[in-house]
C-alpha positions as protocol buffer text, in pm:
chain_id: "A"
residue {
  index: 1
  type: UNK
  ca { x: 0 y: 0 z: 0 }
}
residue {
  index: 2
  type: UNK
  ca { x: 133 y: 364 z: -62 }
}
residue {
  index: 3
  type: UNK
  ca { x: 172 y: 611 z: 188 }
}
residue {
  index: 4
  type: UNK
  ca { x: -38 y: 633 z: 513 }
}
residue {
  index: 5
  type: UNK
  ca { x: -336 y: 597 z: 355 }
}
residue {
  index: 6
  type: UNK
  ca { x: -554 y: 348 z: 459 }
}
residue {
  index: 7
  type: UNK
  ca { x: -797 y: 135 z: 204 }
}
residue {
  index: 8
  type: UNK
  ca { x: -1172 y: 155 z: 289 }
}
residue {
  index: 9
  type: UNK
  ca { x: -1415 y: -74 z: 140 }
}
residue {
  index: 10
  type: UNK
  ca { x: -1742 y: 87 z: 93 }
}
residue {
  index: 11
  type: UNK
  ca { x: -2083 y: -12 z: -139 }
}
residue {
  index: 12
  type: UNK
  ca { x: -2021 y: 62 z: -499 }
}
residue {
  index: 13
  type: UNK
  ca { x: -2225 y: 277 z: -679 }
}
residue {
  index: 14
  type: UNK
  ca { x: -2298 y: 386 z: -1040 }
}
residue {
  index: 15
  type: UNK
  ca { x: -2025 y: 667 z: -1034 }
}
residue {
  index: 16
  type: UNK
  ca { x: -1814 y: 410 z: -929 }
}
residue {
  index: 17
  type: UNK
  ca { x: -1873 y: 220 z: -1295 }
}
residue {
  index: 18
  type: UNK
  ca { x: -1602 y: 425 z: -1512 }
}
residue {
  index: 19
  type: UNK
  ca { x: -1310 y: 325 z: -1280 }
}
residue {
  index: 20
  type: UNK
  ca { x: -1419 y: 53 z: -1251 }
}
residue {
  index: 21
  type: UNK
  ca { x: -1462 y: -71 z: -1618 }
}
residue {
  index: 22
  type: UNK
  ca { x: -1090 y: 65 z: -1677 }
}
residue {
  index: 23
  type: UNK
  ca { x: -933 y: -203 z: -1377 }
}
residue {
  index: 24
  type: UNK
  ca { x: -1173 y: -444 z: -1520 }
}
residue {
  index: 25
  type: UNK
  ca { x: -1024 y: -406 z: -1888 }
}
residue {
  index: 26
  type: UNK
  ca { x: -677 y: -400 z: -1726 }
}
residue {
  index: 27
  type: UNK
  ca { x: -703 y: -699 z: -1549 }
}
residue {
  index: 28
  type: UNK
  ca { x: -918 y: -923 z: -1776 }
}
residue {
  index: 29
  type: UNK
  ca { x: -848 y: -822 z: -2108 }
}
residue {
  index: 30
  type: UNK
  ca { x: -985 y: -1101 z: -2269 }
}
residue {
  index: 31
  type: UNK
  ca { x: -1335 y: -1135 z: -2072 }
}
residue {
  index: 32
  type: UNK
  ca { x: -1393 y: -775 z: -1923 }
}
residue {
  index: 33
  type: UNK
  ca { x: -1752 y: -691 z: -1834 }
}
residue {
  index: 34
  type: UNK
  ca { x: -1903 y: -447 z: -2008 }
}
residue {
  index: 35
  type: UNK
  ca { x: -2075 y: -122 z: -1848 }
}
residue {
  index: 36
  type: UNK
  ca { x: -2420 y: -246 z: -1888 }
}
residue {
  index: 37
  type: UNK
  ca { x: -2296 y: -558 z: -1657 }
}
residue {
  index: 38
  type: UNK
  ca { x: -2213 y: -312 z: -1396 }
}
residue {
  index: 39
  type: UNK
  ca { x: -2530 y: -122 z: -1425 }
}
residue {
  index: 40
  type: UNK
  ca { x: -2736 y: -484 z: -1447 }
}
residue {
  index: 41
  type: UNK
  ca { x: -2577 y: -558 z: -1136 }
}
residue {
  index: 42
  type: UNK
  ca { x: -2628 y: -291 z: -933 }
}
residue {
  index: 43
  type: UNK
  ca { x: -2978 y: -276 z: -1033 }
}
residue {
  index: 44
  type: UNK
  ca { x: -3012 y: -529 z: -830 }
}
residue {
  index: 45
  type: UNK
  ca { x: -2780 y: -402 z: -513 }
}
residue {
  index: 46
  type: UNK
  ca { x: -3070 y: -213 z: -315 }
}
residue {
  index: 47
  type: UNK
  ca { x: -3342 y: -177 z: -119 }
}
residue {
  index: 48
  type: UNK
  ca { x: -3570 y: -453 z: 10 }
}
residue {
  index: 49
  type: UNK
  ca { x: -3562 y: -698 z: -264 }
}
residue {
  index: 50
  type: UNK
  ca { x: -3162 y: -657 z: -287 }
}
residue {
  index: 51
  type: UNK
  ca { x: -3029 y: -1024 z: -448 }
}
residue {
  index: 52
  type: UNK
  ca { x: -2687 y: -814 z: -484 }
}
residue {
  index: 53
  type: UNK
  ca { x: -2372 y: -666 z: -296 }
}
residue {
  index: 54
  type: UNK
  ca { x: -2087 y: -500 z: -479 }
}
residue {
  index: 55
  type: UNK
  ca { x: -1840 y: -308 z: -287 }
}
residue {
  index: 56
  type: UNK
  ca { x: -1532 y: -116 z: -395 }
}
residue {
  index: 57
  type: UNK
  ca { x: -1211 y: -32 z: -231 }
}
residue {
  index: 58
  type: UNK
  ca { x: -1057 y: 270 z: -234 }
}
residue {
  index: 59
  type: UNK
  ca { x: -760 y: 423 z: -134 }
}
residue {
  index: 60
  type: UNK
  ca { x: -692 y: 858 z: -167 }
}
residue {
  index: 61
  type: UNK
  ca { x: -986 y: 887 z: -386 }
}
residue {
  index: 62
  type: UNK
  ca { x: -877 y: 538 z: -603 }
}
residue {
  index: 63
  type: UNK
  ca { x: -1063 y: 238 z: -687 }
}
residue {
  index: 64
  type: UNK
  ca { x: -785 y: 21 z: -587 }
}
residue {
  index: 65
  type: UNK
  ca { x: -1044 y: -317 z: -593 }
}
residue {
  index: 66
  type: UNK
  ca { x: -1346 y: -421 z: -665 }
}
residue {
  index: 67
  type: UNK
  ca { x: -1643 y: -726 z: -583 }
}
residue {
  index: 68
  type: UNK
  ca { x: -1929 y: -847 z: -614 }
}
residue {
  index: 69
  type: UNK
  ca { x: -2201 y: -1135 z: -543 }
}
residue {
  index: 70
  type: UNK
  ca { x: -2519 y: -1218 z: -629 }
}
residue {
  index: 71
  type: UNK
  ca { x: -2771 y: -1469 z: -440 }
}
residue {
  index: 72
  type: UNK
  ca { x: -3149 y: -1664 z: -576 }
}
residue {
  index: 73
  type: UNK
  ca { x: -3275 y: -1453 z: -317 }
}
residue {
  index: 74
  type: UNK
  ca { x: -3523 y: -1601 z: -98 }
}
residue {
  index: 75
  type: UNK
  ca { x: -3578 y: -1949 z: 32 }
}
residue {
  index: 76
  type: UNK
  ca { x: -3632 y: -2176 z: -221 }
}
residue {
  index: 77
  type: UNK
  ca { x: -4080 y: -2329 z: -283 }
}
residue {
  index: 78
  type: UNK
  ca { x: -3876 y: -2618 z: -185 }
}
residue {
  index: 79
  type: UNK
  ca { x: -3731 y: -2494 z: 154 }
}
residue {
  index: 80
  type: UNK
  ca { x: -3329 y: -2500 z: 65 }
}
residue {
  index: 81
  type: UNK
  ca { x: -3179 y: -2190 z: 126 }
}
residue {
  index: 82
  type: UNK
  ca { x: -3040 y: -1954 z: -129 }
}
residue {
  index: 83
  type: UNK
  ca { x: -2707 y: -1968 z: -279 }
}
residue {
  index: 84
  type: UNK
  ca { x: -2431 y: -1706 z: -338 }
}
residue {
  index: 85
  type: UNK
  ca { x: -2270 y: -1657 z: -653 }
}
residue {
  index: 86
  type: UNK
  ca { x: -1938 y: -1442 z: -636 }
}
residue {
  index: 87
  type: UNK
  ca { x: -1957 y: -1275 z: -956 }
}
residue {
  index: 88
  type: UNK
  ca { x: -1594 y: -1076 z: -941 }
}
residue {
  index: 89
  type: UNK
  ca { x: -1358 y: -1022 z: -723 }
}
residue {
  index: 90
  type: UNK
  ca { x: -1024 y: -766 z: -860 }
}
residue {
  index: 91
  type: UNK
  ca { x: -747 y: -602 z: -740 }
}
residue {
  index: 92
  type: UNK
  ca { x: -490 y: -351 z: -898 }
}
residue {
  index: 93
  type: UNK
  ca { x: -146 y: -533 z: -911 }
}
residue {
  index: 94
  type: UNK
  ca { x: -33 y: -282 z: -678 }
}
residue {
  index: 95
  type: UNK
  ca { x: -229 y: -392 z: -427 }
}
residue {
  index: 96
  type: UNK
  ca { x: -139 y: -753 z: -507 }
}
residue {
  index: 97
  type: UNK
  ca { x: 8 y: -957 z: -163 }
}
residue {
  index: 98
  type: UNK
  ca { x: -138 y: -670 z: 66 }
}
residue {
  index: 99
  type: UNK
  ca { x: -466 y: -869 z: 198 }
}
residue {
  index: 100
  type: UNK
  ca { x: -715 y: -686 z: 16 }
}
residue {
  index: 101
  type: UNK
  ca { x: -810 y: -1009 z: -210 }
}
residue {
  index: 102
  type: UNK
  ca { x: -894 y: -1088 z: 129 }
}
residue {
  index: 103
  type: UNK
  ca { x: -1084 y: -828 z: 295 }
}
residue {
  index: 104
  type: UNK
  ca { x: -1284 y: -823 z: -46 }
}
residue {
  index: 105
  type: UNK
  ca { x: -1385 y: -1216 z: -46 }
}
residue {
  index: 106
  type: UNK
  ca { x: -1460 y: -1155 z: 340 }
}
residue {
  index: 107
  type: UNK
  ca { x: -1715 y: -866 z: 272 }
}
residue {
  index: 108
  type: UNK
  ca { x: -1866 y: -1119 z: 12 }
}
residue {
  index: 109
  type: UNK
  ca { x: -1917 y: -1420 z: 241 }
}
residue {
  index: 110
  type: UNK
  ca { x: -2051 y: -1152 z: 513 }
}
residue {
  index: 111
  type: UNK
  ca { x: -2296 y: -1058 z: 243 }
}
residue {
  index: 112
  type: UNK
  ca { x: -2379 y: -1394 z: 138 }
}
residue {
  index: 113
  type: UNK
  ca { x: -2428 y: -1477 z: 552 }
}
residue {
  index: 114
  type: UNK
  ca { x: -2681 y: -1179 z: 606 }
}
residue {
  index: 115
  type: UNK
  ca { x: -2849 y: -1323 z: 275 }
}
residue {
  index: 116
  type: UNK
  ca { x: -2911 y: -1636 z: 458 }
}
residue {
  index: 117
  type: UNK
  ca { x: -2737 y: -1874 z: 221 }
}
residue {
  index: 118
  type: UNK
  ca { x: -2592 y: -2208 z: 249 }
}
residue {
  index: 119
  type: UNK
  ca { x: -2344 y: -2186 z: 31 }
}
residue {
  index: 120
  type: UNK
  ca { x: -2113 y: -1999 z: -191 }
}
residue {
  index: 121
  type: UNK
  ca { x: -1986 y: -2089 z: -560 }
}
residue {
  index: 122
  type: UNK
  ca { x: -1771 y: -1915 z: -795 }
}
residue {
  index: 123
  type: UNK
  ca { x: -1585 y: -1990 z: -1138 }
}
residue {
  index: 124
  type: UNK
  ca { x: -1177 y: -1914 z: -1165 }
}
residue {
  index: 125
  type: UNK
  ca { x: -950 y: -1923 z: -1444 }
}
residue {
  index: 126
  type: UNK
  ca { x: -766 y: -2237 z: -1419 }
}
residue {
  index: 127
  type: UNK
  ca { x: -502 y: -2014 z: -1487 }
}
residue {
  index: 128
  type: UNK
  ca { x: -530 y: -1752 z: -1166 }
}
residue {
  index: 129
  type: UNK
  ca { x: -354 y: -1975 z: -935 }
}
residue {
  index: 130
  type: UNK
  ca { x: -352 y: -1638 z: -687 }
}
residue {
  index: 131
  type: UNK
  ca { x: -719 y: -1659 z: -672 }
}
residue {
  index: 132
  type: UNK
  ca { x: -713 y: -2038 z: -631 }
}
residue {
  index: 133
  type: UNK
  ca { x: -493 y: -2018 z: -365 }
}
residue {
  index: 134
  type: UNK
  ca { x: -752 y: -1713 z: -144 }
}
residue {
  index: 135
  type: UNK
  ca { x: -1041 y: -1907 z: -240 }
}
residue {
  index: 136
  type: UNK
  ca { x: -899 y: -2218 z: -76 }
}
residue {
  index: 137
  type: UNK
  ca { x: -754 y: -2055 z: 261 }
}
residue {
  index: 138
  type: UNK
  ca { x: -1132 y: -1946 z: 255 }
}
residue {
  index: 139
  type: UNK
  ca { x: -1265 y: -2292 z: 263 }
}
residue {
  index: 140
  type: UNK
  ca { x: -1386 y: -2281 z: -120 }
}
residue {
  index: 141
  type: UNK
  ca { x: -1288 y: -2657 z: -270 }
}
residue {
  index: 142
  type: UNK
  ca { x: -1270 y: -2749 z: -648 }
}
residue {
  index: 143
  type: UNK
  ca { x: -1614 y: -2942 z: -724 }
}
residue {
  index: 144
  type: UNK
  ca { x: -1605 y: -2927 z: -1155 }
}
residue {
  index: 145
  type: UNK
  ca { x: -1411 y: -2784 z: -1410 }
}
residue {
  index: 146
  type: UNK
  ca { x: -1629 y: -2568 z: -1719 }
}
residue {
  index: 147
  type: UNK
  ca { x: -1434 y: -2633 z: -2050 }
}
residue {
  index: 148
  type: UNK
  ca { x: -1415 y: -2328 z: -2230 }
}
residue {
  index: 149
  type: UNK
  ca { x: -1608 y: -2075 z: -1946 }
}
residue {
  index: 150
  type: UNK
  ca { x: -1426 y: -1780 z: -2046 }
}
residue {
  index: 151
  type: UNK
  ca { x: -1431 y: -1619 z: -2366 }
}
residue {
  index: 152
  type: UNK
  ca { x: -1279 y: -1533 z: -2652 }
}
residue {
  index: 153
  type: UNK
  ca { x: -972 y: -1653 z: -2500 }
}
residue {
  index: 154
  type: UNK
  ca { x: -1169 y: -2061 z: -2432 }
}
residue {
  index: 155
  type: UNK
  ca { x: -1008 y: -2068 z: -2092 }
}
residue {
  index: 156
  type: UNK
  ca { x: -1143 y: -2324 z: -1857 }
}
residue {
  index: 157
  type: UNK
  ca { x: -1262 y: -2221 z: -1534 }
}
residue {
  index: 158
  type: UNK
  ca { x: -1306 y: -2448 z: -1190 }
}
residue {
  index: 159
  type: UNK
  ca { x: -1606 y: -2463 z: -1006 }
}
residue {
  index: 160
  type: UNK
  ca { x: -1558 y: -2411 z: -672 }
}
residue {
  index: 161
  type: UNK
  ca { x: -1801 y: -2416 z: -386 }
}
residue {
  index: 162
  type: UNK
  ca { x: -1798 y: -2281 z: -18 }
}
residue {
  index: 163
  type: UNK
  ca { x: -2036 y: -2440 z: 240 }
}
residue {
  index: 164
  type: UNK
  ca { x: -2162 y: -2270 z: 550 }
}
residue {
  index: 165
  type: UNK
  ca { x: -2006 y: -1881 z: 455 }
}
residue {
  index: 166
  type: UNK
  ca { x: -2060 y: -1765 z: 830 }
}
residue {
  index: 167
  type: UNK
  ca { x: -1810 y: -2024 z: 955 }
}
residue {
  index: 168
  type: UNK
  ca { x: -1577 y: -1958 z: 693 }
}
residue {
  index: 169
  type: UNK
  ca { x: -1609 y: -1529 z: 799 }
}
residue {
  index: 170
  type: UNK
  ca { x: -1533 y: -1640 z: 1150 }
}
residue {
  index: 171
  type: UNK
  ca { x: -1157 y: -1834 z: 1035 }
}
residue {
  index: 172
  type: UNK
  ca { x: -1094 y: -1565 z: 857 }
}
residue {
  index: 173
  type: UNK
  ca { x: -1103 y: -1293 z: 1061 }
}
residue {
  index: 174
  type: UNK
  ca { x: -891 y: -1125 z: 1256 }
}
């Protein structure tokens, strides 16, 4: 981290979209999201019938890092209780080693514990052995592989799931 300045992770909102979108096409090149993603997203990341939480970190006015999860909202006709999708998690590569990969995953599974849900999945690049390495300290194991997920670049992606996110929130913090 530079300086004294401390990172604070806060809700991110549409003004936050435009910094966003340029770490996003620095980072994933190949598969960036486009700005009606975002805005899709965050649609969906208010008030009472909320199925979203995106949060961004900043640091001195920067958007150093970014996330974001969706759930299925409420219990299930059946009675199972929602799951958690983490969407994206990103971090500029200054920031890389620091812990914010981290705090960002932890404000997810927080999210995904206030939603109520059971259990957390996620795709990652079988190539992003950095985020395969957080995801397990987390608790996240491999469960599947998609063949050709990620696009145009035909990148497979591992399927990872997360069960019980509260306990997993506990480990992890400090």
């Amino acid at each position: 981290m530079t300086g004294t300045e401390t990172v604070v992770l806060r809700e991110m909102r549409w003004w936050d979209i435009d910094p966003v979108l340029g770490l996003e096409r620095d980072l994933f090149p190949e598969d960036a999201w486009s700005r009606g993603m975002f805005w899709s997203e965050l649609a969906h990341s208010r008030g009472p019938g909320a199925t979203r939480r995106y949060v961004v970190a900043e640091e001195g006015g920067r958007i150093v890092g970014y996330a974001g999860l969706t759930t299925s909202g409420a219990e299930g006709d059946d009675g199972a209780a929602p799951a958690a999708d983490v969407q994206t998690i990103a971090v500029t590569r200054d920031h890389w080693g620091t812990g914010l990969g981290s705090r960002l995953l932890t404000e997810l599974l927080r999210a995904a514990t206030a939603f109520e849900c059971a259990e957390v999945m996620l795709e990652c690049r079988v190539d992003n052995v950095r985020a395969q390495k957080l995801y397990e300290r987390f608790g996240f194991e491999v469960i599947g592989v998609r063949r050709g997920y990620y696009q145009p670049g035909n990148v497979d992606a591992l399927v990872m799931r997360l069960t019980d996110p509260s306990a997993s929130v506990t480990r992890a913090t400090p």
